[in-house]
Steps between C-alpha positions, in 0.01 A plus 500: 500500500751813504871463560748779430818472238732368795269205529467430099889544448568234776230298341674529156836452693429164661283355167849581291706291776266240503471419131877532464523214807258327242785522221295771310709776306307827608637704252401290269109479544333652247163685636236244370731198598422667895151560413483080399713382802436690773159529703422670827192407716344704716325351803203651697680613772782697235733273538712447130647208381702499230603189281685435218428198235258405798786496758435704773757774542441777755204573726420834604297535812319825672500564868265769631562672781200682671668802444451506118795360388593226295837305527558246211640206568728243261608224455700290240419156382706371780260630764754777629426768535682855344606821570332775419151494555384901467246606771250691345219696579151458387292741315 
């Protein structure tokens, strides 16, 4: 699975608004209190689903294009979807 920095910042971007929507002080997580909570599955066809405390909390999902490319897909807990999907292309 490759995506570029775009993709991981808007990642990062949506998991902070999420767990804040949860009541969770970002600022205050300490590294191994993210590494206990939060878990991110990876299905076979690349698709990424992150949860926190075993809630569900964004899922990521690839669409390939037959021209190489990759758009990424996501989508919130409440099933809509968000702005900013990169396209990227695949090596």
């Amino acid at each position: 699975m490759h995506f570029g920095n775009a993709v991981a910042q808007r990642i990062e971007e949506l998991l902070r608004e999420q767990l804040e929507e949860l009541g969770v002080d970002v600022s205050a997580l300490e590294p191994h209190e993210i590494a206990a909570n939060m878990r991110c599955d990876i299905w076979p066809d690349q698709t990424l689903l992150y949860a926190w405390k075993e809630t569900p909390i964004l899922r990521v999902v690839p669409e390939r294009y037959d021209d190489g490319t990759v758009q990424w897909r996501m989508f919130t807990t409440d099933g809509t979807e968000q702005r900013g999907a990169e396209e990227e292309t695949v090596q």
